[in-house]
C-alpha positions in Angstrom: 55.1 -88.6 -29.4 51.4 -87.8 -28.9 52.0 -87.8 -25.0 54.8 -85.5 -25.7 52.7 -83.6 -27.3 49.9 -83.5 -24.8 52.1 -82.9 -21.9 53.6 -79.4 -23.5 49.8 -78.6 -24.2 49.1 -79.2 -20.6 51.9 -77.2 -19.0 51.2 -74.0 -21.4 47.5 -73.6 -20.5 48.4 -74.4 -16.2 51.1 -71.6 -16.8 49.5 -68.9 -18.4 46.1 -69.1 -16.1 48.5 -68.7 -13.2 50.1 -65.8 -14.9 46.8 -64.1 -15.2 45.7 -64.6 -11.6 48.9 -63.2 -10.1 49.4 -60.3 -12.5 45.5 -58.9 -12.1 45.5 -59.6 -7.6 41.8 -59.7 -7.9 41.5 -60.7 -3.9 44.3 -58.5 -3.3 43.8 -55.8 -0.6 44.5 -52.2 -1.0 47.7 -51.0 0.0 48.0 -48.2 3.5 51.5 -46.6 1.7 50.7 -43.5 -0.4 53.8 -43.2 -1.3 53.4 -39.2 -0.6 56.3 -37.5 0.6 57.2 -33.8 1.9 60.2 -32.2 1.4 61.4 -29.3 2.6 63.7 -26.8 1.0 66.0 -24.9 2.9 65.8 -21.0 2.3 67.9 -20.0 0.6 69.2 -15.9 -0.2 69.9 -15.0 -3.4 73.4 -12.8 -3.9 72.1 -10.7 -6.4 69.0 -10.2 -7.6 67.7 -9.8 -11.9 66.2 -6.8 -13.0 62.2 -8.4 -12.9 62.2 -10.5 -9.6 59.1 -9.7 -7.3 59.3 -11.2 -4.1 56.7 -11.6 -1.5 56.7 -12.0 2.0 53.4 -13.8 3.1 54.1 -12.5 7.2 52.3 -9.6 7.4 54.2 -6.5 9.7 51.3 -4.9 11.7 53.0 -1.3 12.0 53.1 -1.4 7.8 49.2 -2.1 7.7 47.5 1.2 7.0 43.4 1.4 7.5 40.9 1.7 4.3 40.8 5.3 3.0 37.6 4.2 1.3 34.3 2.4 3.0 32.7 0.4 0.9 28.9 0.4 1.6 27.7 -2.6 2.4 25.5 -4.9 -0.1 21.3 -3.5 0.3 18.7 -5.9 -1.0 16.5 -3.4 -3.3 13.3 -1.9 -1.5 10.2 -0.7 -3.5 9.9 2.0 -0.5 11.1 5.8 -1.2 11.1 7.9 2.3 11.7 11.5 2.5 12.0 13.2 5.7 13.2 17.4 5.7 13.3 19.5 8.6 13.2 23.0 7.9 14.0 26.6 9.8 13.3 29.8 8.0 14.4 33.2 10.7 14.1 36.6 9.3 15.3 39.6 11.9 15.7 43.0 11.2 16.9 45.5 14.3 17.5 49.3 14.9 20.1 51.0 16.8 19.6 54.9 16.6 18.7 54.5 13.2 17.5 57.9 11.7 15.0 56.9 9.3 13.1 54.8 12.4 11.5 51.5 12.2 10.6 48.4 15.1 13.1 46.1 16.1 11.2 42.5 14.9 11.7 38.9 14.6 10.0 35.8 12.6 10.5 32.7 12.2 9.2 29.4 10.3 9.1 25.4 11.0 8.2 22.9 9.0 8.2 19.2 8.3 7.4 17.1 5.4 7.6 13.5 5.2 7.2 10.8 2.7 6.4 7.3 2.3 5.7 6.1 -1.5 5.6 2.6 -2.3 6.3 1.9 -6.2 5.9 -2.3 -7.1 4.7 -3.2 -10.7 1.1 -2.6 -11.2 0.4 -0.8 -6.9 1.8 2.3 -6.4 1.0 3.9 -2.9 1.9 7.8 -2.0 1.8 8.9 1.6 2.6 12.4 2.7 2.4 14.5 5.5 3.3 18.4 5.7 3.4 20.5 8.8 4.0 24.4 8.9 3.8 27.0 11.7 5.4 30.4 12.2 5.0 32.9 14.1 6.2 36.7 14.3 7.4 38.8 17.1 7.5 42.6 16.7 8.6 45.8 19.1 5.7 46.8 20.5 2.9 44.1 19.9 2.4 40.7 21.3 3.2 37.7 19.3 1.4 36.9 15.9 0.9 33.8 14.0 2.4 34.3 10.4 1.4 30.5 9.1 -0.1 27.6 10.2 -0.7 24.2 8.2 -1.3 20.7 8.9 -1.9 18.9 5.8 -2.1 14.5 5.3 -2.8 13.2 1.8 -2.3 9.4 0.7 -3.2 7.8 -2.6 -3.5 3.8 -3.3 -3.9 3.4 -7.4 -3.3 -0.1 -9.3 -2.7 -0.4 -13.2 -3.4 -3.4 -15.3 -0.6 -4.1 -16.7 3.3 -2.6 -16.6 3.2 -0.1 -19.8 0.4 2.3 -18.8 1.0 5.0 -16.7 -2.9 5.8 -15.9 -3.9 4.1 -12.9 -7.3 3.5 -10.6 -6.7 5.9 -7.7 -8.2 6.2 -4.5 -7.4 9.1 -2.6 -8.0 10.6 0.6 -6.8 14.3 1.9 -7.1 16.1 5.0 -6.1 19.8 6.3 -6.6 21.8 9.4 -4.6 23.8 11.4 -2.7 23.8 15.1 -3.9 26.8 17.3 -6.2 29.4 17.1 -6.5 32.1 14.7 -7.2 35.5 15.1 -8.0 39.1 13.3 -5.3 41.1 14.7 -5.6 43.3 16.6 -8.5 41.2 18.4 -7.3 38.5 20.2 -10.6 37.6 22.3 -12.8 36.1 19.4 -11.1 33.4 17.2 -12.0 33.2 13.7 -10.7 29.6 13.2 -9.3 26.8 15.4 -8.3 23.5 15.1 -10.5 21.2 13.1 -12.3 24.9 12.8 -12.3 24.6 9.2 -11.3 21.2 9.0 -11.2 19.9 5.1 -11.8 16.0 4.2 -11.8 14.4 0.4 -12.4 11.5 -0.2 -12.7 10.0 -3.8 -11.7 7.3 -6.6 -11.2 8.2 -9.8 -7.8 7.4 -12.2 -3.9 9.0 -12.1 -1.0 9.6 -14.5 2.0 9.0 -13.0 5.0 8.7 -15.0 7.9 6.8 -14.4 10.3 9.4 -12.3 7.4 9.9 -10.2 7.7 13.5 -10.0 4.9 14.6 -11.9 1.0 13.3 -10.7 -2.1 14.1 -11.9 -5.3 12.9 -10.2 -8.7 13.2 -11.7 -11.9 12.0 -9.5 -15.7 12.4 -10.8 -16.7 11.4 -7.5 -15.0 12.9 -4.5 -16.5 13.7 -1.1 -15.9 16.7 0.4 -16.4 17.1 4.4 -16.2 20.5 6.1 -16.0 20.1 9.6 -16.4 22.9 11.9 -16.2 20.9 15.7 -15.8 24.6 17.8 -19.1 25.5 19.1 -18.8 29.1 18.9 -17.9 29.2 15.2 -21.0 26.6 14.3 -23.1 28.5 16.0 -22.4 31.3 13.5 -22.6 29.0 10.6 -19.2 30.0 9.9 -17.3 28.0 6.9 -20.6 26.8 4.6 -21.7 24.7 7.7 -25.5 25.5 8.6 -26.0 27.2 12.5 -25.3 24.5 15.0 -23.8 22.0 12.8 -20.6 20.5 13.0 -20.3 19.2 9.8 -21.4 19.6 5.9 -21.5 17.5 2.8 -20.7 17.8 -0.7 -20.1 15.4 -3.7 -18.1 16.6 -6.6 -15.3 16.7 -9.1 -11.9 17.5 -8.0 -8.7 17.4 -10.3 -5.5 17.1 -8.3 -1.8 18.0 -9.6 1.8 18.3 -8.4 5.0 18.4 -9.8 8.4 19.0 -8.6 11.4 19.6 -11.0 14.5 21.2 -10.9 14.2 24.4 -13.5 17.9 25.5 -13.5 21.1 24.2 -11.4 20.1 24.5 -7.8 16.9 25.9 -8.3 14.0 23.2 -7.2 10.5 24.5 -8.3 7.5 22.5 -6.3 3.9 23.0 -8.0 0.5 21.8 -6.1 -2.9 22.8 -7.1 -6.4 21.6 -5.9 -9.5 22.1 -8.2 -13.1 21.1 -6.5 -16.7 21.8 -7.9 -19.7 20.5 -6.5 -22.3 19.3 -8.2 -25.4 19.7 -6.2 -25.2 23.6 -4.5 -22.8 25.6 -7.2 -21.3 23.1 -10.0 -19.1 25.6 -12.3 -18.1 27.5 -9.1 -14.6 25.9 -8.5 -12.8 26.4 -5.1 -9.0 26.5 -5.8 -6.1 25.6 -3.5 -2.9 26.4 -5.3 0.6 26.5 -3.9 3.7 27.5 -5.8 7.6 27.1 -3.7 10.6 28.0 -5.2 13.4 26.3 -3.2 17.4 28.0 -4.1 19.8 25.5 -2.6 23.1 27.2 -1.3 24.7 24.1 0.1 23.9 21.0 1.6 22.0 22.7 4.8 21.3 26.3 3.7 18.8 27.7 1.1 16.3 30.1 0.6 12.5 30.1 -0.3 10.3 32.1 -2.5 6.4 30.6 -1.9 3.0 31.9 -3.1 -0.3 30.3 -2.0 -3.9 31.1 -3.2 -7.2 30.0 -1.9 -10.1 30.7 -2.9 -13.3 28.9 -1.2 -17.3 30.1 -2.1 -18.7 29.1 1.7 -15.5 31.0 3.6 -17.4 34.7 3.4 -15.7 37.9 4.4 -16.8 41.6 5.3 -19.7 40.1 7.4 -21.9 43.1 8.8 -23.7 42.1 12.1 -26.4 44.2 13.6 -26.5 45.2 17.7 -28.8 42.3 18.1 -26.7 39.9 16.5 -28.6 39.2 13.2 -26.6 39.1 9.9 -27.5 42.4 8.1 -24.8 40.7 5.0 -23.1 37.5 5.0 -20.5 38.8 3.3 -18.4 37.3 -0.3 -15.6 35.4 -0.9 -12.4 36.7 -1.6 -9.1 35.5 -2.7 -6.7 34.4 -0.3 -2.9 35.3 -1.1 0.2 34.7 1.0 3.9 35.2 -0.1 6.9 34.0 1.4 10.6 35.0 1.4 13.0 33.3 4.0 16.1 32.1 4.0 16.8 29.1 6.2 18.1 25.7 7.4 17.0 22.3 5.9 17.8 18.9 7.5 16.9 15.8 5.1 17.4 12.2 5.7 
């Protein structure tokens, strides 16, 4: 009975440890069959079609492709550079056939060119502009006149302290000259200015307020150089300008105060503001030379507008009514006068 016994004890452990070992197929290898099948299923044309089906053909009929009516501009990674380049034509013509109440047939016209390169980054802000004009008038009867003529670079490097303020530490540098040779009409055999014949340099630091939309600048320097160069021999011979006889160039430290602003004062109307205010400290301080320009630009369309401009200058060493004795001394040097142009055109602008 016990063997009995110990023989069905036997046999039950032998049979379920080979039960395990063939149900788990530890050493067994994977199998190759994926047992993945594709079927494919026949077309088929529906009879009649409900109400809501939407059916889609994924072949794509080449004479049913119509182009985009729309471009889409192309993704631009942002740039802390602003560029502003104009191109302008101003022509003004007025003729006379038979007319009754007389008149000269004449002609004028005015270029100019302004360009632009401000760079705007946290606490650096860098402005760099350049502005060139030139016109010229032609008139029945008389040679050809010179109506304008301006060549003006200005940049400014300032850096704030932090990203709230708008006051910044400025350094600034500004030059202005002109291209040809200017005249007192009817004389046209003794220039009274050339190029670099006044030529005007500042250079100063001191601080700016510059808002955020950046059209609105205000520059104030306590310490700004001022360089009058006169590089025509004739004309520094004469001391013309401030500049001593047979110099070239002269000196002068003071305080300048800088301001522009451009804004649009009704729809189409763009008004541009620039004034320069400069006292020196050593030969006249309180005696302020002003530069002040005032453009009123009336935009018509895209390409045509019209310009209303004023410009005033007013400088103690450039001298007028000068009397001259036979011999060639100065009997009077002359004062200084106000300087006033105005400008009406209507014209072509290119900008890009």
């Amino acid at each position: 009975m016990r063997i009995n016994c110990f023989l069905i004890l036997f046999l039950t452990v032998f049979l379920s440890a080979n039960a395990q070992i063939t149900r788990l197929k530890v050493f067994e290898p994977d199998s190759t069959d994926t047992g993945f099948k594709i079927v494919r299923i026949k077309d088929v044309k529906l009879k009649y079609l409900t109400r809501n089906a939407k059916l889609t053909d994924p072949r794509t009929v080449l004479n049913r492709v119509k182009p985009l009516s729309i471009w889409y501009n192309r993704f631009k990674p942002t740039s802390f550079w602003k560029k502003v380049n104009k191109f302008g034509l101003n022509v003004s013509e007025v003729s006379f056939v038979n007319w009754n109440a007389g008149g000269d047939n004449s002609i004028s016209a005015l270029a100019s060119a302004d360009f632009s390169r401000n760079y705007k980054f946290r606490y650096l802000n860098w402005n760099n502009e350049v502005q060139l004009r030139y016109g010229l008038n032609a008139q029945e009867g008389r040679k050809l006149r010179k109506t304008d003529d301006q060549i003006r670079l200005s940049t400014t490097l300032s850096f704030r302290k932090d990203t709230i303020t708008n006051w910044y530490y400025s350094v600034k540098a500004n030059l202005r000259t002109q291209f040809s040779n200017g005249y007192k009409y009817p004389d046209r055999e003794n220039p009274i200015s050339r190029f670099m014949a006044p030529g005007y340099l500042f250079v100063g630091v001191g601080t700016s307020y510059i808002p955020p939309k950046d059209n609105f600048n205000l520059y104030i320097s306590p310490a700004t150089m001022k360089s009058t160069f006169v590089l025509d021999e004739v004309l520094s011979n004469q001391g013309a300008f401030g500049v001593e006889k047979g110099k070239n160039v002269f000196l002068e430290l003071g305080f300048l105060i800088t301001n522009s602003w451009d804004t649009e004062i009704a729809r189409n109307v763009l008004m541009s503001h620039r004034i320069n205010l400069y006292t020196d400290y050593v030969r006249s301080f309180g005696n302020i030379d002003v530069d002040w320009e005032l453009n009123f630009n009336l935009k018509v369309n895209e390409y045509l507008n019209a310009n209303i401009g004023t410009h005033l200058i007013f400088d103690d060493d450039t001298k007028f009514d000068e009397v001259i004795a036979e011999d060639g001394t100065v009997i009077d040097p002359g004062i200084a006068k106000i300087q006033f142009k105005q400008l009406l055109g209507v014209g072509l602008l290119y900008s890009f």
